[in-house]
N, CA and C of each residue as an Amber inpcrd file, in Angstrom:
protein
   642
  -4.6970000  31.7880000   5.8450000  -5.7670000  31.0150000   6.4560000
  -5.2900000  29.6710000   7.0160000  -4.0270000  29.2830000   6.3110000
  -3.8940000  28.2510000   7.2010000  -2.8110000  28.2070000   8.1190000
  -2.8280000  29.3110000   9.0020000  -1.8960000  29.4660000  10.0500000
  -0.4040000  28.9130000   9.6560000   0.3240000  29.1890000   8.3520000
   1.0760000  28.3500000   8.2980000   2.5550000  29.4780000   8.6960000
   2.3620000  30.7110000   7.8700000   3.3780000  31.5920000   8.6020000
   2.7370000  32.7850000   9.5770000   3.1650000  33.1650000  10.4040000
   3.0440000  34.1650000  10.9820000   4.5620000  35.4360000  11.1140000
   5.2520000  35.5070000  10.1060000   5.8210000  36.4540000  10.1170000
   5.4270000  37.7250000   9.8110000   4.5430000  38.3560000   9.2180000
   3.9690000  39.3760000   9.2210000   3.2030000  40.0770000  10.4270000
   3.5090000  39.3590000  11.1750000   3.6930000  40.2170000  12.7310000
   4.9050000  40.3820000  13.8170000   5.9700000  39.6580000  12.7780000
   7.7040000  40.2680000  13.2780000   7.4120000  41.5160000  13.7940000
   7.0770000  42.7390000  13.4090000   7.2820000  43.4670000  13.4580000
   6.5760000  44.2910000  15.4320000   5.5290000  43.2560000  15.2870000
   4.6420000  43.6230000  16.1540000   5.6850000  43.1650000  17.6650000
   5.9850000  42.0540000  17.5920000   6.6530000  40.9890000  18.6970000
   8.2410000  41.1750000  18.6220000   9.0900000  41.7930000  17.6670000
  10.1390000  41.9170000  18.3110000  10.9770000  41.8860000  19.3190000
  11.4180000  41.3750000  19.8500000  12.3670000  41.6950000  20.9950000
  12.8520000  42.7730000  21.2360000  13.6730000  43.0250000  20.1740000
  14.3210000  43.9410000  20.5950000  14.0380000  44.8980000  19.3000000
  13.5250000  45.8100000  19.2220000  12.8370000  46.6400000  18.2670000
  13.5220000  47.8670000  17.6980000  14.6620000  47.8790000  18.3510000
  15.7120000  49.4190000  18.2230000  16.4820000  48.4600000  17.4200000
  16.5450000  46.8530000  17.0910000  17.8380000  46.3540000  16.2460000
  16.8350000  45.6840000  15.3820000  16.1510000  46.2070000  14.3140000
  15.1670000  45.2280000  13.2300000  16.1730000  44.5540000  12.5330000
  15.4230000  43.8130000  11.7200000  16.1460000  43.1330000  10.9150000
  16.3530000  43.9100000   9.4290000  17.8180000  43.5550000   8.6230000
  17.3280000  44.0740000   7.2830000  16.6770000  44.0980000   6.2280000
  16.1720000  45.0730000   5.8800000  15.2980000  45.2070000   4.5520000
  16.3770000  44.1870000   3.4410000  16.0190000  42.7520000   3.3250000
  17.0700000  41.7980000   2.2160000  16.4880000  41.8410000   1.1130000
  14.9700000  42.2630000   0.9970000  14.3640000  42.2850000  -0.2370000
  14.5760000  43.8300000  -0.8730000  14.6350000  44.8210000  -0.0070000
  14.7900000  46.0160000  -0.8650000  16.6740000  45.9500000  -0.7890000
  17.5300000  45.1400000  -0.5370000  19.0250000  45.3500000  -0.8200000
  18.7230000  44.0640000  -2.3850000  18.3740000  43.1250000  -2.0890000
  18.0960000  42.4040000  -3.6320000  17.4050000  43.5030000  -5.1810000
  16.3170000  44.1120000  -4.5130000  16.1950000  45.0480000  -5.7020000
  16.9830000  45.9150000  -6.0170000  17.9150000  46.9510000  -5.0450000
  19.0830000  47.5180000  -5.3150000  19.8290000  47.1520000  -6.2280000
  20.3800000  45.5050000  -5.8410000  21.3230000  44.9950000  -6.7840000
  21.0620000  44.5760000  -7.9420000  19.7070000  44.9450000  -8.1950000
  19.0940000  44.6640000  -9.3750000  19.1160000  42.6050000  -9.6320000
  18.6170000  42.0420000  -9.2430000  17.9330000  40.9620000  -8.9100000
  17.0750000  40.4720000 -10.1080000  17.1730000  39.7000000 -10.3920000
  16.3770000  38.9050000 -11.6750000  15.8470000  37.3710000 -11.1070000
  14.4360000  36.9260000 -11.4840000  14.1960000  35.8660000 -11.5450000
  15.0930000  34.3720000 -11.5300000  15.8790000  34.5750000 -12.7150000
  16.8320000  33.6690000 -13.3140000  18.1850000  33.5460000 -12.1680000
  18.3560000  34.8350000 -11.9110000  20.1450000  35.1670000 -10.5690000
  19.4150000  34.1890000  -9.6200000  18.0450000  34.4820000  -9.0420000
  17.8400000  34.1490000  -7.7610000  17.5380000  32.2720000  -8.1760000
  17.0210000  31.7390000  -8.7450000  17.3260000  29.9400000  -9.2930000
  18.9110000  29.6520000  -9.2390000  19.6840000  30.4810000 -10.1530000
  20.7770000  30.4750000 -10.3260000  21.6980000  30.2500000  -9.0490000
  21.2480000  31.1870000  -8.0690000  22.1430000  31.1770000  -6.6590000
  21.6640000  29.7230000  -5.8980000  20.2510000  29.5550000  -5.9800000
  19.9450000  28.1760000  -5.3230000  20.7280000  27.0150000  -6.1890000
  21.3290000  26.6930000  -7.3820000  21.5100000  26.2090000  -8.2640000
  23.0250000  25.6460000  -7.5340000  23.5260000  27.1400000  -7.3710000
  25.1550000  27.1940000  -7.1160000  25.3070000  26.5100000  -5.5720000
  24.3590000  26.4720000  -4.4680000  24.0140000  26.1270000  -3.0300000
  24.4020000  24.4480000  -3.1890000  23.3550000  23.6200000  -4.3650000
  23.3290000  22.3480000  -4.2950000  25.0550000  22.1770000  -4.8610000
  25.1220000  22.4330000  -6.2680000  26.0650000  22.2620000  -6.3760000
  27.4900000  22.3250000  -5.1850000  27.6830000  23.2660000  -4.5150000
  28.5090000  23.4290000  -3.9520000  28.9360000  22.3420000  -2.3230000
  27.5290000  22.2790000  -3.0500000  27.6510000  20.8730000  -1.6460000
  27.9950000  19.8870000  -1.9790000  28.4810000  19.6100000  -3.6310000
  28.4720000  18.2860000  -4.0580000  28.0540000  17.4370000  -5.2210000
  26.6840000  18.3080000  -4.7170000  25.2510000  17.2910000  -5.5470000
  25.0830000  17.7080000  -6.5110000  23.9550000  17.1590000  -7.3410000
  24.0840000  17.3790000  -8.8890000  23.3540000  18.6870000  -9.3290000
  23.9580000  18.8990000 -10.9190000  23.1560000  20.0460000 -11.3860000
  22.1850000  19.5210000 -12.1760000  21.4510000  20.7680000 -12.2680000
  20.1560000  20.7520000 -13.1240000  20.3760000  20.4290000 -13.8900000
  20.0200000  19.3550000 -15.0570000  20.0700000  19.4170000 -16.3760000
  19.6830000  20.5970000 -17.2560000  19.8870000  20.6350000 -18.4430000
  19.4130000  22.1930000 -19.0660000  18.4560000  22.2700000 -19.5640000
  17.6460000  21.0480000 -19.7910000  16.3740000  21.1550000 -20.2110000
  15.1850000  21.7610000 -18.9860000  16.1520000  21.9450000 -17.6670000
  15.1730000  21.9320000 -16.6380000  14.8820000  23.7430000 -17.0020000
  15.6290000  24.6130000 -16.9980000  15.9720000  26.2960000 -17.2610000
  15.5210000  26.5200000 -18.5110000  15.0640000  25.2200000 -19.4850000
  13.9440000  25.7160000 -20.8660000  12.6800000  25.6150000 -20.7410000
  12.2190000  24.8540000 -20.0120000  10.6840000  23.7930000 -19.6680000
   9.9350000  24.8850000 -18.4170000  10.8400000  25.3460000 -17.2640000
  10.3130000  25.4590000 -16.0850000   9.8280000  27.0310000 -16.2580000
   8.6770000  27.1060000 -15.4220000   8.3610000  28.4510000 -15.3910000
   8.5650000  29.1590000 -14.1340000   9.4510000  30.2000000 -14.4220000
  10.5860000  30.9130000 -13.4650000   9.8470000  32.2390000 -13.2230000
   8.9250000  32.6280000 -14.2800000   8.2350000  33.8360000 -13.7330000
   7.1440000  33.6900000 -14.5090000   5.7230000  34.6710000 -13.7320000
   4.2050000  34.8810000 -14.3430000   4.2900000  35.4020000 -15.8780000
   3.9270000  34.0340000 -16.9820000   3.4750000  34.7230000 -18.1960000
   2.9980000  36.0820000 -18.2540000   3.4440000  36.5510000 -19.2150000
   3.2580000  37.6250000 -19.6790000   2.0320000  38.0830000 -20.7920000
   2.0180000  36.7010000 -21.4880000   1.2480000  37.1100000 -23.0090000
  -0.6690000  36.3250000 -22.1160000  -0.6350000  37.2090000 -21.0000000
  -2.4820000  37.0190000 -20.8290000  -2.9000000  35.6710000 -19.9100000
  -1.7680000  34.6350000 -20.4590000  -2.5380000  33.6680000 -19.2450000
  -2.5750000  33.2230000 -18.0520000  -3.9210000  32.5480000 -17.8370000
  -3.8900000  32.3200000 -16.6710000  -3.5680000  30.9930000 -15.8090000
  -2.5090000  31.3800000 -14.6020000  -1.8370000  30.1580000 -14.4550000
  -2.0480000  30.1900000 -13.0630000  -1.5860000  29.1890000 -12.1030000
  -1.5960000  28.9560000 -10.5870000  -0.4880000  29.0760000 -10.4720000
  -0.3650000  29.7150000  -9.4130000   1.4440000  30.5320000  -9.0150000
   1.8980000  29.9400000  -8.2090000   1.1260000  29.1360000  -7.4510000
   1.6010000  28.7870000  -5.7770000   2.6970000  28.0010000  -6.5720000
   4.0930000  27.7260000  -5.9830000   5.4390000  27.1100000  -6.5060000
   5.2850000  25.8410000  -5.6890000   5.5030000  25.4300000  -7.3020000
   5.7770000  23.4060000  -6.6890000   6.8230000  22.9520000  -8.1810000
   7.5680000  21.7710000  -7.8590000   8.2570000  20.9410000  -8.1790000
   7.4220000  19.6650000  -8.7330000   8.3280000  19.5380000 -10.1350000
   7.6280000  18.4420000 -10.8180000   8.3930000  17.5150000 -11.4240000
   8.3900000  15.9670000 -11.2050000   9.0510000  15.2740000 -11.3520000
   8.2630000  14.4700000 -12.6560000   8.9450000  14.3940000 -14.0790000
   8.4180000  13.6440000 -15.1490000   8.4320000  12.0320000 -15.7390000
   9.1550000  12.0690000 -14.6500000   9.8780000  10.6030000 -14.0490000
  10.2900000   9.6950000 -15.3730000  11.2330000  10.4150000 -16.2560000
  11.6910000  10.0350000 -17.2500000  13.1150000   9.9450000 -16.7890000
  13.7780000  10.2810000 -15.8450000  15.2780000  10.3760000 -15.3520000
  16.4110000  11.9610000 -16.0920000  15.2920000  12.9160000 -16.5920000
  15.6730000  13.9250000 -17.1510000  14.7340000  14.9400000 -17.3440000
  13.7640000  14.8530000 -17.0420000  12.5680000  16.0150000 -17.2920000
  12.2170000  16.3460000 -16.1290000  12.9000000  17.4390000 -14.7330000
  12.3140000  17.7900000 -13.9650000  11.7450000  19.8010000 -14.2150000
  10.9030000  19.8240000 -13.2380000  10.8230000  21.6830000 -13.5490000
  10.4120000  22.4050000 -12.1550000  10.6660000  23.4620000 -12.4010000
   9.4320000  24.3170000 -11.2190000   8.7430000  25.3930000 -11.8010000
   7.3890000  25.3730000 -10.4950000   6.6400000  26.7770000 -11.0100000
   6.2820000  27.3080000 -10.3950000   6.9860000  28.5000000 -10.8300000
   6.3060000  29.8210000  -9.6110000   6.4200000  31.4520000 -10.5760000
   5.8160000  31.8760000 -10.2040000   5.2220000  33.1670000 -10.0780000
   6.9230000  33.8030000  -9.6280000   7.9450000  33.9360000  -9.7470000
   9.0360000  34.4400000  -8.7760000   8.8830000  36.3300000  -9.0840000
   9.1850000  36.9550000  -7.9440000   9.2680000  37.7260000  -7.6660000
   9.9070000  38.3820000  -6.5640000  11.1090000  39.2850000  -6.9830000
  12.0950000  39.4890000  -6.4380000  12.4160000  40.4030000  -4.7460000
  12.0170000  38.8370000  -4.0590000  11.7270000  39.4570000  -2.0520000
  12.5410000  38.1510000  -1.8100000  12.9200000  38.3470000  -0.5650000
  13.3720000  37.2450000   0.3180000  12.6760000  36.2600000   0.0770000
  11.5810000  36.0920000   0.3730000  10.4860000  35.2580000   0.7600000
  10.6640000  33.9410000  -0.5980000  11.0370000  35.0970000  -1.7090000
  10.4060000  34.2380000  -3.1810000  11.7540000  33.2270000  -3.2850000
  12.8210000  34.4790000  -2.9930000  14.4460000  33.7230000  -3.0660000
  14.1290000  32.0670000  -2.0050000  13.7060000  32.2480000  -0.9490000
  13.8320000  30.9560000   0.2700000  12.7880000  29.5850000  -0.4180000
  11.9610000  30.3190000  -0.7300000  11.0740000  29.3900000  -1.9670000
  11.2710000  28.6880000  -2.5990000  12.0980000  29.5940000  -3.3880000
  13.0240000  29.0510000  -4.6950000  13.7790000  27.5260000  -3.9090000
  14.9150000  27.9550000  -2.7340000  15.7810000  26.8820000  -1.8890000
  14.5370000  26.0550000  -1.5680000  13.6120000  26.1040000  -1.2820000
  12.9100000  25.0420000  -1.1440000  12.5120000  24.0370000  -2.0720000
  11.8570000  24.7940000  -3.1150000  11.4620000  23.9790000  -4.1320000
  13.2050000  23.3470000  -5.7930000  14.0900000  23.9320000  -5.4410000
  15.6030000  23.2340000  -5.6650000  15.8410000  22.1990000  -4.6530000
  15.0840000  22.0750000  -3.3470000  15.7200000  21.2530000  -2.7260000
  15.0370000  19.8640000  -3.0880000  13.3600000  20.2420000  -3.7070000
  12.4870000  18.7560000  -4.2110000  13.2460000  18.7880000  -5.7850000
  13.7110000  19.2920000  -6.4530000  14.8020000  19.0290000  -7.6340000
  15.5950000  17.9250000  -7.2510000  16.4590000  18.1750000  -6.1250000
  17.6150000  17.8210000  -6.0560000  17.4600000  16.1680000  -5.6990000
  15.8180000  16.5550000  -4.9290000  15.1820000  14.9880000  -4.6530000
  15.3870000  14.4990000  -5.8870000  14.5890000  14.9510000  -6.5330000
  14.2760000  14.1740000  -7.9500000  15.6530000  13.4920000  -8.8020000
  16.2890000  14.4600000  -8.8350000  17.2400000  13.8680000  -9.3020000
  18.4360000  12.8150000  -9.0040000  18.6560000  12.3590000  -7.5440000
  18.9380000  11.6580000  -6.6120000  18.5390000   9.9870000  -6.8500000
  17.0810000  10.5600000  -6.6720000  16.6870000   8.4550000  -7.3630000
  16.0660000   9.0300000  -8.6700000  17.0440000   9.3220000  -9.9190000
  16.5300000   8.9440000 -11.1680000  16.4190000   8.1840000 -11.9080000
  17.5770000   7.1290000 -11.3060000  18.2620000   6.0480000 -11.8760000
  17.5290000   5.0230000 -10.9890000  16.8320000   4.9590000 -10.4750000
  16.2140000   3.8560000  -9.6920000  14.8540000   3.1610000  -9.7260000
  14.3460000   2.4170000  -9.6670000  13.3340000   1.8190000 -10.0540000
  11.9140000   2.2410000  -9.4640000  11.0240000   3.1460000  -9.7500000
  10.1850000   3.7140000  -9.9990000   8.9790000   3.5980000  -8.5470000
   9.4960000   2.3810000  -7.8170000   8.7160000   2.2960000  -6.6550000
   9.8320000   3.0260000  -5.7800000  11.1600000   3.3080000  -6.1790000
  11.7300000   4.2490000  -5.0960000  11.7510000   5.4090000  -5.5600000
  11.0230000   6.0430000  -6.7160000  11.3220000   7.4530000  -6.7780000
  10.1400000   8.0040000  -6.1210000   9.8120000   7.8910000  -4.3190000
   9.7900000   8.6510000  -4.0470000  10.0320000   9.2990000  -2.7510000
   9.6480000  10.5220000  -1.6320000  10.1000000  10.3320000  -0.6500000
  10.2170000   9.2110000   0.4800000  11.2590000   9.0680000   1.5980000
  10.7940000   8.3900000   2.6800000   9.0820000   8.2130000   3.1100000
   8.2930000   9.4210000   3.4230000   7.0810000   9.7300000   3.7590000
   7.0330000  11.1590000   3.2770000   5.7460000  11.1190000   2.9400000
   5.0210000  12.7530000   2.6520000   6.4560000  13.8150000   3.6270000
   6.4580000  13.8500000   4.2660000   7.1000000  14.6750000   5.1560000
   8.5770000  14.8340000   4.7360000   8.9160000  13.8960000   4.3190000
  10.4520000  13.4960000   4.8920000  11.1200000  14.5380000   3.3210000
  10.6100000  14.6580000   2.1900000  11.1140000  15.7030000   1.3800000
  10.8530000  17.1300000   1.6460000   9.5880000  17.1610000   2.1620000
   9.1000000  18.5930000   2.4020000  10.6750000  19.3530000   3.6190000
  11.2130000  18.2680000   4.3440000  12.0260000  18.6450000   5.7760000
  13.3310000  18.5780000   5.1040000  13.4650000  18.0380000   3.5980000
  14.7510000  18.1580000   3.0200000  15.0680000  19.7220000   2.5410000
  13.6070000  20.1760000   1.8660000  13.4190000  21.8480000   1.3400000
  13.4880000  22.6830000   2.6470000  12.9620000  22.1360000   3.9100000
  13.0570000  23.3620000   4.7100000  14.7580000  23.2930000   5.5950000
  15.0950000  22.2970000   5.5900000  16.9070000  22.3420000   6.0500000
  17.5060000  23.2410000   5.2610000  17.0170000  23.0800000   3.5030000
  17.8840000  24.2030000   2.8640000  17.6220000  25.4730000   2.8020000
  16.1160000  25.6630000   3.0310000  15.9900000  27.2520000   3.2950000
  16.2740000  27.4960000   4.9530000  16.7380000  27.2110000   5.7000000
  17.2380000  27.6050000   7.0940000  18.7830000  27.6530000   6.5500000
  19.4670000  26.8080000   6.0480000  21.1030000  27.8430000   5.5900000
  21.0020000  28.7730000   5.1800000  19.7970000  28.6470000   3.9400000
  20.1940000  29.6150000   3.0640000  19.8990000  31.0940000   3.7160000
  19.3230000  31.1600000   4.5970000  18.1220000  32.1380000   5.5390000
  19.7340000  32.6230000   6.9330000  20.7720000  31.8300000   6.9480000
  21.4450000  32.4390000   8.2580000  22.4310000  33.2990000   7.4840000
  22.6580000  33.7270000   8.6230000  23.5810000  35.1740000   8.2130000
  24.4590000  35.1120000   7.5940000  25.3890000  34.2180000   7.5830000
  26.7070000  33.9760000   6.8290000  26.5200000  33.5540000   6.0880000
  25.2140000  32.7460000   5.2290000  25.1550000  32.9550000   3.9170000
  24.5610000  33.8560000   2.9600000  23.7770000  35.0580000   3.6380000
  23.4740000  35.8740000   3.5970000  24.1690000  37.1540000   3.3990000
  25.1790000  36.9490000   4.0640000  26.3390000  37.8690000   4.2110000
  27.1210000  37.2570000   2.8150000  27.3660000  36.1680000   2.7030000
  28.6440000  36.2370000   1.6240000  27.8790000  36.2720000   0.3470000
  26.5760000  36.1820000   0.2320000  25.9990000  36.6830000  -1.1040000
  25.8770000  38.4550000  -1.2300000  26.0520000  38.8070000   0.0880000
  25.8550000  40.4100000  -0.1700000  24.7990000  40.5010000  -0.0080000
  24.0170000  39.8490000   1.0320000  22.9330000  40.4450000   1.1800000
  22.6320000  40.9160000   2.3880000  23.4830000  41.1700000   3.2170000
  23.6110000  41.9440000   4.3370000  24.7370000  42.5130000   4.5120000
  24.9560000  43.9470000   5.1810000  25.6970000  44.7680000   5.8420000
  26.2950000  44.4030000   6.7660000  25.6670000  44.0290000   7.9430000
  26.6880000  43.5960000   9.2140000  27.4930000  43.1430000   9.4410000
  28.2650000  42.9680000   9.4070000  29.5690000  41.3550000   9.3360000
  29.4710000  40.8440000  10.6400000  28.6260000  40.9330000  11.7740000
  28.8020000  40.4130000  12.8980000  27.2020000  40.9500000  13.7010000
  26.5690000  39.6000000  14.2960000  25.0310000  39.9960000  14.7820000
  25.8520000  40.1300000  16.5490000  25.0300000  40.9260000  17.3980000
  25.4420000  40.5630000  18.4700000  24.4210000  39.6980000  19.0850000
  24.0630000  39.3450000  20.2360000  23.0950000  38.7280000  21.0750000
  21.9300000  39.1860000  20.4050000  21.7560000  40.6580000  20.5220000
  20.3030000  40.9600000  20.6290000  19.2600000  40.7020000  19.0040000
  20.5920000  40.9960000  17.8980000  20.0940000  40.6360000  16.7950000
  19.9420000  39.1720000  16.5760000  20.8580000  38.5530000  17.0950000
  20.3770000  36.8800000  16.9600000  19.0000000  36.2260000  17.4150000
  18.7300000  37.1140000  18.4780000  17.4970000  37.0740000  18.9310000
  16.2940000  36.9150000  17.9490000  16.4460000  38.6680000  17.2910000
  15.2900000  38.8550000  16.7880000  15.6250000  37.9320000  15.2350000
  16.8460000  37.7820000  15.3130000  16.7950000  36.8740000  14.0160000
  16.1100000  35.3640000  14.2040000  15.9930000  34.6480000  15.1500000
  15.7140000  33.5620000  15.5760000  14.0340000  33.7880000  16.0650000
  13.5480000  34.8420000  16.7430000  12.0360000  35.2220000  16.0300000
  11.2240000  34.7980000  15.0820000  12.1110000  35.6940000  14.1280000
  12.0240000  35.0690000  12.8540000  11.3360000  34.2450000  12.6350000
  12.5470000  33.6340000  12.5140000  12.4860000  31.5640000  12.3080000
  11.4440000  31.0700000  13.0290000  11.2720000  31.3620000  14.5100000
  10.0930000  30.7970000  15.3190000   8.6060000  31.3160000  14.2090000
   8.2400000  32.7370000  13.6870000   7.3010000  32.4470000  13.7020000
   7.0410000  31.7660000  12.2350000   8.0790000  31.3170000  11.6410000
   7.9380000  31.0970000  10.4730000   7.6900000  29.3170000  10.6540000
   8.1910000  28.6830000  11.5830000   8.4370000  27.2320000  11.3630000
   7.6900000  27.2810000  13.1670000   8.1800000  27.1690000  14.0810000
   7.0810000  27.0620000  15.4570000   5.8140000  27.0810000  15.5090000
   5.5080000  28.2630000  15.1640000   3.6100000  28.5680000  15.6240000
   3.3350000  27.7680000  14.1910000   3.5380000  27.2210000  13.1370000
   3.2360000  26.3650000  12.4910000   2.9770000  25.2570000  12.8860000
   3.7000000  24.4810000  13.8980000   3.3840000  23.1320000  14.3740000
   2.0600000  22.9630000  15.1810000   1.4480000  23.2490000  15.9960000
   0.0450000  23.6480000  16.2710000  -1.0890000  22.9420000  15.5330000
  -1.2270000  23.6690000  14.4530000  -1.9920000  23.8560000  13.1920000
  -1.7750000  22.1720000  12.6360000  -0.2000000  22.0730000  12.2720000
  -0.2440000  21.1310000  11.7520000  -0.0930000  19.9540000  12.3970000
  -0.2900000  19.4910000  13.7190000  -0.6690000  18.6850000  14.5880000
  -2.0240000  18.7220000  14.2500000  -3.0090000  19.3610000  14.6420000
  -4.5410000  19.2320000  14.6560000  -4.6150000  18.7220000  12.9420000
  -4.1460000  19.3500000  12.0480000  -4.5770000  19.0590000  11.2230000
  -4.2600000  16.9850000  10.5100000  -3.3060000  16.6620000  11.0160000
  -3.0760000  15.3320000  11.2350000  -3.7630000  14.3980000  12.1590000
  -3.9150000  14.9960000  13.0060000  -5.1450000  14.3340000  14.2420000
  -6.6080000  14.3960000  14.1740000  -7.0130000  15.5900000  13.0280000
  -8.2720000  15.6170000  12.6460000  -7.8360000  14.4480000  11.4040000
  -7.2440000  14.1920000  10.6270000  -7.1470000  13.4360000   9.2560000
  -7.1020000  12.2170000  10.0400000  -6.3640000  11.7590000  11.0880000
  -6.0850000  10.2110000  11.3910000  -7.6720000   9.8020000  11.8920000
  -8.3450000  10.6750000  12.8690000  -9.5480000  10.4320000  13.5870000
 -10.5320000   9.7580000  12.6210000 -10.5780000  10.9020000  11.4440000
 -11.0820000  10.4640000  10.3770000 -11.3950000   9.2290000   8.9980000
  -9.7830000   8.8640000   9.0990000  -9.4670000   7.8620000   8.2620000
  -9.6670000   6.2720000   9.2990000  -9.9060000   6.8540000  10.7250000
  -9.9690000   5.1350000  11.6870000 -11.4530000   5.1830000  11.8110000
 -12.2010000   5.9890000  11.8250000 -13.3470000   6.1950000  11.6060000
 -14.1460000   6.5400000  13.1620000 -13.0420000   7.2090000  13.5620000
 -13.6020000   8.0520000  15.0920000 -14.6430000   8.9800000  15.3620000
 -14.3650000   9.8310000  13.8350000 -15.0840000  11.0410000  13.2850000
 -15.8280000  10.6540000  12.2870000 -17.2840000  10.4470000  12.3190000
 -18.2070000  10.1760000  11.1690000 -18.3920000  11.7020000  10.2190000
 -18.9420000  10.8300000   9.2310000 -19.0730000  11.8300000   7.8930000
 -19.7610000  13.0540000   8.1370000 -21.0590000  12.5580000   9.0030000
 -21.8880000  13.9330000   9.3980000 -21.4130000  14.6900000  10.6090000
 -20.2990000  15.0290000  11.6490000 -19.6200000  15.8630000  12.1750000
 -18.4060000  15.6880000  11.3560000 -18.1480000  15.6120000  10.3270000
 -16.5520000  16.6410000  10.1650000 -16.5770000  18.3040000  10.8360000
 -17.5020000  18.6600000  10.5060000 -17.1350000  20.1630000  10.5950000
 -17.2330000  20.3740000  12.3090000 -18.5650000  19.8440000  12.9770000
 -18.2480000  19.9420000  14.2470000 -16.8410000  19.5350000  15.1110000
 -16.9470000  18.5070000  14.9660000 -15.3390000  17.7690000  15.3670000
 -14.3910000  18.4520000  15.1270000 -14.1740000  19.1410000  13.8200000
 -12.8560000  19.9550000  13.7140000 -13.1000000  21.2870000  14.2850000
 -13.9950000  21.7920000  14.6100000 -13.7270000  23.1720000  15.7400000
 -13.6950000  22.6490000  17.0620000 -14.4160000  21.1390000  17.5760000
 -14.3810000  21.0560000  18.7880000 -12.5160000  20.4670000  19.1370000
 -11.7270000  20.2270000  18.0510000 -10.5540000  20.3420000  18.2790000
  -9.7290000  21.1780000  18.3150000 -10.1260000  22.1180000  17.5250000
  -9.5640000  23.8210000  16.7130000  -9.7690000  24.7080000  18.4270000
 -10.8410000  24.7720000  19.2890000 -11.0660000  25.6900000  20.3020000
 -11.5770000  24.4960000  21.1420000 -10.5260000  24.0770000  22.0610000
 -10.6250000  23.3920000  23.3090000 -11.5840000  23.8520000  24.3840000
């Protein structure tokens, strides 16, 4: 509902439709894939760049997959900072698809925030702007998402895309991050209108379709 991905119509818009892309979520279940491997591989990403690891209290505290014993929890995955300089976690629901793996790189990449200014005085622990961490998680799920790292985890066959697959690989990406911007323009231009007081209380709802359908 909120126009945010449109990849579930890859299939429809292809380019080039005789070269799909691979099934990465049914080669992850093949290899038999666990909750814990797929943190683990985002784990090994930061590290390898440099940056720090998780502490170990983070892999006791965090919830890596949907309870089991009945309760009921909110799945949508977010990152939580305890702002003690050692208590960070995540939570999600993980379940073993592409989608959950790129997730995961996203929400390791607000970890990696966290842990960055731990040591710092409490009016800087936090992002530049709303935005500016969210664009730190999506830089790392676009590596983690291209072929050659994809490939050297084994999660693709090809050793080489030609033109036409780069294409539909870059599709992809458009409808995952492009037809998103749209949406989230209006939705900032309906919030600013609002907060200068352009848009009174009694048209919110008009105002935002007369922006939504020009």
């Amino acid at each position: 509902m909120w126009a945010q991905f449109w990849v579930n119509i890859l299939d429809l818009v292809l380019p080039f439709p005789k070269k799909p892309l691979e099934d990465i979520t049914k080669i992850m279940k093949s290899q038999h894939w666990k909750p814990s491997k797929m943190f683990e591989r985002a784990e090994k990403f930061f590290t390898s760049l440099g940056l720090l690891s998780t502490p170990p209290n983070f892999w006791k505290t965090s919830m890596m997959e949907k309870p089991t014993d009945g309760r009921e929890v909110e799945c949508h995955a977010s990152a939580w900072d305890f702002y003690d300089g050692k208590d960070v976690r995540v939570k999600k629901c993980t379940e073993v698809t592409i989608e959950d793996l790129l997730s995961i790189f996203h929400q390791m990449g607000h970890i990696q925030y966290f842990l960055q200014y731990k040591n710092l005085s409490v009016i800087f622990c936090a992002g530049a702007n709303p935005a500016f961490e969210e664009a730190v998680g999506s830089m790392v799920t676009l590596s983690a998402s291209s072929h050659k790292y994809l490939l050297n985890r084994g999660l693709l066959s090809h050793q080489h895309q030609d033109s036409e697959e780069e294409v539909n690989f870059l599709m992809g990406i458009a409808l995952e991050k492009i037809a998103f911007i749209p949406f989230a323009y209006l939705m900032d231009l309906f919030r600013w209108k609002v907060f200068d007081g352009t848009i009174q209380k009694d048209v919110y709802n008009q105002e935002w379709w007369n922006l939504s359908i020009p």
